[in-house]
Structures are given as structure tokens and as C-alpha cells.
C-alpha positions as CSV (number, residue, x, y, z in Angstrom):
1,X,-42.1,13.7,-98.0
2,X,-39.6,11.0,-98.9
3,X,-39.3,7.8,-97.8
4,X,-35.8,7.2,-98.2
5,X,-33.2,7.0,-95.6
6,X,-30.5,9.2,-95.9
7,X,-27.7,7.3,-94.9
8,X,-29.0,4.4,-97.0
9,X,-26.5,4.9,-100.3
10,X,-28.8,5.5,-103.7
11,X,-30.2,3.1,-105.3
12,X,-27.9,1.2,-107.3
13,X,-25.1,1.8,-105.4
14,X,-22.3,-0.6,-104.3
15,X,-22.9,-2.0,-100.7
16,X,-20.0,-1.9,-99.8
17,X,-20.1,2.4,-100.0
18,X,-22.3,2.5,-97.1
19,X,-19.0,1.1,-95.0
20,X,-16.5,2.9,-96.5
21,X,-19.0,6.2,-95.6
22,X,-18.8,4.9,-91.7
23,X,-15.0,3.9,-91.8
24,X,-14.4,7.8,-93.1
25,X,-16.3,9.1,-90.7
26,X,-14.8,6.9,-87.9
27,X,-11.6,8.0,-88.7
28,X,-12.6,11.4,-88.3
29,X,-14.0,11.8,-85.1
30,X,-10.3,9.7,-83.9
31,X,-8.4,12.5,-85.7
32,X,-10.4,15.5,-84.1
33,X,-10.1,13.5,-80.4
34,X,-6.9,13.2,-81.0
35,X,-6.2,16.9,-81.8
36,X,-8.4,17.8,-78.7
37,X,-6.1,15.8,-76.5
38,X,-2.9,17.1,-77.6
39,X,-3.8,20.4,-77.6
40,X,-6.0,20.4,-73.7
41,X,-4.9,22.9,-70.8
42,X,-3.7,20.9,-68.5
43,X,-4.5,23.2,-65.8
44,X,-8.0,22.9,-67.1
45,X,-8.0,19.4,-66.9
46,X,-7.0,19.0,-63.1
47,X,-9.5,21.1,-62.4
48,X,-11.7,18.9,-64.2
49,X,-10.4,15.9,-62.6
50,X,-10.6,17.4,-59.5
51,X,-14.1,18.3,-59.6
52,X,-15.1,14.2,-61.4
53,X,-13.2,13.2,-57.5
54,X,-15.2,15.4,-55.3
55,X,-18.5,14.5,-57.1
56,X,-18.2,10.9,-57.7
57,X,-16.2,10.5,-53.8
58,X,-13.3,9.1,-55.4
59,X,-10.5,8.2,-53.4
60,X,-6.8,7.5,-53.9
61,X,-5.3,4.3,-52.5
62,X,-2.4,5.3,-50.0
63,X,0.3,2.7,-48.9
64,X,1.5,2.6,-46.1
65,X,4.7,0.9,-44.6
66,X,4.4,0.2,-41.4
67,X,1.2,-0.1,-39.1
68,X,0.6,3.1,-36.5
69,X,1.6,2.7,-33.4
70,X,-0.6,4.1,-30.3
71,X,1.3,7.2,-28.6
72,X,1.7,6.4,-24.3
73,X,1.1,8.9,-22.1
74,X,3.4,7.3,-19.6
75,X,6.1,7.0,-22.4
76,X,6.1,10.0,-22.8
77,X,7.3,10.6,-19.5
78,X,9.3,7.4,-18.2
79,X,11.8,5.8,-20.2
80,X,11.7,2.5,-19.8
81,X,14.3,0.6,-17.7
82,X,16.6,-2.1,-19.4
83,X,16.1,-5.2,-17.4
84,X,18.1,-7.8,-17.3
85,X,18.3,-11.8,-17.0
86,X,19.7,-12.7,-13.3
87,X,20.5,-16.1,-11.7
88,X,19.1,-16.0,-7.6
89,X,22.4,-15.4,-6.3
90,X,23.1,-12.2,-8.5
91,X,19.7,-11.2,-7.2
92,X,20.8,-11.9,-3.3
93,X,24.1,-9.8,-4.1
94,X,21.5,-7.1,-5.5
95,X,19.5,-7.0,-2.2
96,X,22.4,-6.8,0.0
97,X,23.6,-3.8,-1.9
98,X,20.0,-2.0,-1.4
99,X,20.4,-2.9,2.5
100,X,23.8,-1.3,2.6
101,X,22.4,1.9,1.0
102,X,19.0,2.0,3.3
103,X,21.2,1.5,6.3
104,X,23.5,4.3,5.0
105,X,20.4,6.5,4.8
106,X,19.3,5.4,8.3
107,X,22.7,5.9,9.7
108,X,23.0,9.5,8.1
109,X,19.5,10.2,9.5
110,X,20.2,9.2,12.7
111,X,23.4,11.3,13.2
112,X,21.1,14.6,12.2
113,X,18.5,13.8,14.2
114,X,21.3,13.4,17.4
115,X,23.1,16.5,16.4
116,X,19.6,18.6,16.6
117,X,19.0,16.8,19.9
118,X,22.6,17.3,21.4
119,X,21.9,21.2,20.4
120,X,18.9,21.3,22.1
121,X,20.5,19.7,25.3
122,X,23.2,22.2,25.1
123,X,20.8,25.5,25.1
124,X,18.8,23.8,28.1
125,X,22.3,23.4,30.0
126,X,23.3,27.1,29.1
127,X,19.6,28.4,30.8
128,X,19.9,25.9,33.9
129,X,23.6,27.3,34.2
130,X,22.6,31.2,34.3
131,X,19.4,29.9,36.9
132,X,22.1,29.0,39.2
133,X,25.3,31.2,38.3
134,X,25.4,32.4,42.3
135,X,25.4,28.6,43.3
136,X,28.2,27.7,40.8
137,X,30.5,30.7,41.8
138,X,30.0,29.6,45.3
139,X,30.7,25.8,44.3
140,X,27.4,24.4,46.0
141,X,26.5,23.2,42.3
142,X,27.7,22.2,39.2
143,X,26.3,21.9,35.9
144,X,27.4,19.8,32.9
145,X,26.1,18.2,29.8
146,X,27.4,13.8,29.0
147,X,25.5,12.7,25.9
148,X,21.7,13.0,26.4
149,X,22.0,13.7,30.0
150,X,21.9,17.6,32.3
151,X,23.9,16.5,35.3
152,X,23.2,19.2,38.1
153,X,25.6,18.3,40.5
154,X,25.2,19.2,44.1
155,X,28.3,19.0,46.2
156,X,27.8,18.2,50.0
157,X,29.2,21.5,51.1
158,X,27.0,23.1,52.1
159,X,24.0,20.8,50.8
160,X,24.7,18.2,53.9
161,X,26.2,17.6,57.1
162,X,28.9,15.1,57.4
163,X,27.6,11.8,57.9
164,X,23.9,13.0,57.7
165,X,21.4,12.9,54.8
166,X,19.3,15.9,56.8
167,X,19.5,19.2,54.0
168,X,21.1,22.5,56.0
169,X,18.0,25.1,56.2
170,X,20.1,27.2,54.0
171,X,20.1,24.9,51.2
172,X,16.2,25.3,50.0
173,X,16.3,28.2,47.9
174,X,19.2,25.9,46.0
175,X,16.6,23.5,45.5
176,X,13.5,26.0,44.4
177,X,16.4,26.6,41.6
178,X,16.9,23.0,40.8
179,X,13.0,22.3,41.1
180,X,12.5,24.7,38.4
181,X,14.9,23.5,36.3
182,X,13.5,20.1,36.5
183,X,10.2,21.5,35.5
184,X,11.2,23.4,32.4
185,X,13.1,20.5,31.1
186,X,12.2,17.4,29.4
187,X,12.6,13.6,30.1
188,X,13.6,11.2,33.0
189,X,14.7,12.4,36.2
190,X,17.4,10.5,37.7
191,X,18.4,11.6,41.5
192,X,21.6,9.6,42.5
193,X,23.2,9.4,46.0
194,X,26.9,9.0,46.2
195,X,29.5,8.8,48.8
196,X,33.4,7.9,49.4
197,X,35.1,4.7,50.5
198,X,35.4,5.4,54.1
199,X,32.6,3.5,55.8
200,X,30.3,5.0,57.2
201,X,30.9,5.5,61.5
202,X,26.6,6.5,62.4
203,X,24.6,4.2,64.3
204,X,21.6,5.9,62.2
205,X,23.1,4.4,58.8
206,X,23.9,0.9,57.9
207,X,26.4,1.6,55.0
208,X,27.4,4.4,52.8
209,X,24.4,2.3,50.2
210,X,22.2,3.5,53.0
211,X,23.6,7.1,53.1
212,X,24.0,7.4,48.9
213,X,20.2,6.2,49.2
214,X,18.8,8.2,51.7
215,X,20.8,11.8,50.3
216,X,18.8,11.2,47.2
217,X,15.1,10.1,48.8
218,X,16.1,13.8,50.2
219,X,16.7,15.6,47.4
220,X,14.0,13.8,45.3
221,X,11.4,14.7,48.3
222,X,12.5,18.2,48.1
223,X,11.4,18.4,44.4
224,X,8.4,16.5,44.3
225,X,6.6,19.1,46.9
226,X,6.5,21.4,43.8
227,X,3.1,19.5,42.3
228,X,4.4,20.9,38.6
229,X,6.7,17.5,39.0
230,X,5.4,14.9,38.0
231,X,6.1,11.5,39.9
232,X,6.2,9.3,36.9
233,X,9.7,11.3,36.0
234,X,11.7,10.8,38.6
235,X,13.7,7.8,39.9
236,X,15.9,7.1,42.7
237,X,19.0,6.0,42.6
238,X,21.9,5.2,45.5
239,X,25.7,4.4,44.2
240,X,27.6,4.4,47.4
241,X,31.2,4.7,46.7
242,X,31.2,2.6,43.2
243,X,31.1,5.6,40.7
244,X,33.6,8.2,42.3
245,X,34.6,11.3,40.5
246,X,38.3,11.2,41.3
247,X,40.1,8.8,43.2
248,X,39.8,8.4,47.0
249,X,43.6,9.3,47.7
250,X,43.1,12.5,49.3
251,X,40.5,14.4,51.1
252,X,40.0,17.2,47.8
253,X,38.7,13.9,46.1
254,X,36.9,12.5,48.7
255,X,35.0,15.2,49.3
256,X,34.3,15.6,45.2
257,X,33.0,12.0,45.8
258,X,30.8,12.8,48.1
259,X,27.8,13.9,46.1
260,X,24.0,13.7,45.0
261,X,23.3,14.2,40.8
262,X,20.1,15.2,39.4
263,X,20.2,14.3,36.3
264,X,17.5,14.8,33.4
265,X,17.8,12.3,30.8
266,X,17.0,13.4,27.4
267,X,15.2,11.2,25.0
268,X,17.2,9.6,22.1
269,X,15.4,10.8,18.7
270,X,16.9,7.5,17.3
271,X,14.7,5.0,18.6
272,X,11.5,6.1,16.7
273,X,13.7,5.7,14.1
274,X,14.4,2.6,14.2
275,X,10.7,1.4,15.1
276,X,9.7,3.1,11.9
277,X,12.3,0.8,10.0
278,X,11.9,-2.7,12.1
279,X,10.1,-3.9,9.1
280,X,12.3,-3.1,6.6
281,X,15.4,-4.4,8.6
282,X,13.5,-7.7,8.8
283,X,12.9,-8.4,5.6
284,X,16.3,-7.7,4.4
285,X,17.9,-9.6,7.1
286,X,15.5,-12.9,5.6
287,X,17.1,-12.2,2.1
288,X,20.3,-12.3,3.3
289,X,19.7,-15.6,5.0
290,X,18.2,-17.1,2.3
């Protein structure tokens, strides 16, 4: 076997052949890379680089413009309000405004809630009327609604003797009636004595106060027998001749005057109302002081 290396030129040679051998061959291998590149798939050759990126976890650099903002659940919901710089008496003008509109709202509340009640006193009237429709045709009683208030009238014909605060026998069954009524309905019980102008002429009463007072400690007894009644409701009341019905210029008016009123006084559905809004009121009332 020879020693000789076969890229060693022969002996003799020129040295400078052995690099002009290389150089050729050089140049060759640039040629056939460059005919390899310009002639490639280039389909092929993402798929290539595609594959180089997967197995050597290459990863492209991505700006980006602006940094990401966190999404709000409440955003997404509620706009937010525009707020605005305000001096402290723009901000007093502000809070007299919202007291205006909350005592609006009260006002507005407080109207329904009296129209529901008036209705209701009105139907209660209506039942206590057709209780004692025989009483009214015969004019013994009288029935009739003012405000919050059942006035059940009861007329002295019939009811008392002149100058007496005695009931006739004939009168209970009248007061059963009334009793009943007072028992179905709701709220105070006011019984109110009245009489005329002319004074009174019986050594058993001092003045018509006495008479107006002892008609309606009558009438109250009569109603507190029924134990359904209770006492807390009722109050007693004697007017003499300072609230008449019509003037006392003729004996038709006198004898109008000459009366005793159970009335049953409804409660007014405004004043829990206004207990529930004492606090508020308050406060706005300091605001507008300050």
C-alpha cells in the first residue's frame, strides 16, 4: 500500500497547485448551493422551518402597543358617573334640591296613603248607615263621614227628655245598634254632649256644661256594658252650647243643636310616615342651616 497522500500534489509539483485545487473546489460547492437555493420549494421549506421552530421551541418576538388592561366586572355593568369640581355652596344648593325631591316623594306618599284611608272610612260609614237605616228614616240618628272621623249623630228626639240626661226605655235597641258599630270599627271613640243657648231651668243641673256632660257619661255608659268595648277607646266629651250645628234663631235649629255625637276617629296613616322620615328631615334641615 502507498504512503502517499492523495491530496498531496506529485512530487515535483508547484505548491502553489495544491491551492488552486482547494479554491476550484471551493468555488464549486458555492455554485451547486447556490443552484440548490434558487431552485428550493418554498412550500417545502416552511415546512421545514416550521418543524426547526417546533423542535428547537423557537419563538417569535411580538410587539405590542399598548399594555392590557384588566376587564371590570362592575364596568361592565355601571358606567361610571362624570363628577365634577364644586365650591360648598354649589354643594348646599345641591342638597336643597335632593330635600325638595324627598319631600315631593313624601308628600305624594302621603296623599295615597290618605286616599286609601278616606276609602276605607267611607265603606265603614256605608255598613254603619244600612245598621241603622230604620233609625235614620225615623230621624233618631244620623250618620256622616268629616275627614278621619264616623259621626253617628243622635238627635234628642226621641233619645232624651227635655232638660233630662235620663235615656227613654225605647231608645236601647238604638244603642245595641250603635254599640255594634263601635265594635266593628276602628280607633278612638269620642262621645260629645251638646246643647243650645237657653240656660238650662233644672235644679238637678248646674249649666247646659253639666247637661252636654252628663248626656254623654249616658250614652258612653250605655256602650261600655257591651264588654267587646274596650275602655281605653273611648273618651268623654261635654260642649255645651259652643259648637252648634245651625244657629240658635229658631226652635228647628235649636233643637238640631241639641245633641250627643259618637264619633270614631280614624287613625291618620301619615304619621308613621313621618316617624319613619324624622331622621332624614333632620339631617337636611342641618344642611340647609349650615
Amino acid at each position: 500500500m502507498s504512503d502517499k497522500c492523495p491530496k498531496c500534489p506529485p512530487p515535483g509539483a508547484p505548491a502553489w497547485l495544491a491551492t488552486f485545487a482547494d479554491l476550484c473546489t471551493l468555488l464549486l460547492c458555492f455554485f451547486v448551493l447556490m443552484l440548490s437555493t434558487a431552485t428550493q420549494d418554498a412550500q417545502k421549506f416552511k415546512q421545514v422551518a416550521s418543524s426547526m421552530k417546533m423542535a428547537f421551541d423557537v419563538q417569535n418576538e411580538i410587539t405590542q402597543p399598548d399594555t392590557p388592561m384588566g376587564t371590570s366586572v362592575i364596568a361592565q355593568e355601571l358606567s361610571p358617573a362624570q363628577t365634577e369640581a364644586t365650591i360648598m355652596d354649589e354643594g348646599r344648593q345641591t342638597t336643597i334640591q335632593q330635600s325638595a325631591t324627598l319631600g315631593a316623594n313624601i308628600e305624594e306618599a302621603k296623599k295615597q296613603l290618605m286616599e286609601i284611608k278616606l276609602n276605607e272610612i267611607a265603606k265603614e260609614a256605608e255598613k254603619i248607615k244600612a245598621l241603622l237605616k230604620e233609625e235614620i228614616q225615623q230621624d233618631q240618628v244620623m250618620v256622616e263621614t268629616i275627614d278621619l272621623t264616623i259621626v253617628m249623630r243622635i238627635q234628642e228626639k226621641g233619645s232624651f227628655a227635655s232638660g233630662s240626661a235620663d235615656l227613654q226605655p225605647g231608645f236601647s235597641a238604638v244603642m245595641n245598634k250603635i254599640t255594634t258599630a263601635v265594635i266593628e270599627a276602628k280607633g278612638k271613640v269620642q262621645v260629645a254632649g251638646h246643647t243650645d243657648d237657653i240656660p238650662i231651668a233644672n235644679v238637678n243641673y248646674r249649666s247646659n256644661w253639666d247637661l252636654s256632660a252628663s248626656r254623654a257619661v249616658t250614652v258612653a255608659q250605655q256602650i261600655l256594658e257591651n264588654k267587646a268595648v274596650d275602655k281605653g277607646r273611648v273618651v268623654i266629651q261635654g260642649y255645651a252650647d259652643t259648637q252648634p250645628l245651625a244657629p240658635n234663631t229658631s226652635a228647628e235649629n235649636r233643637t238640631k243643636n241639641r245633641r250627643v255625637e259618637v264619633i270614631i276617629v280614624g287613625e291618620d296613616p301619615t304619621l308613621e310616615l313621618d316617624q319613619k322620615n324624622i331622621d332624614a328631615g333632620a339631617l337636611i334641615d342641618t344642611d340647609k342651616i349650615n
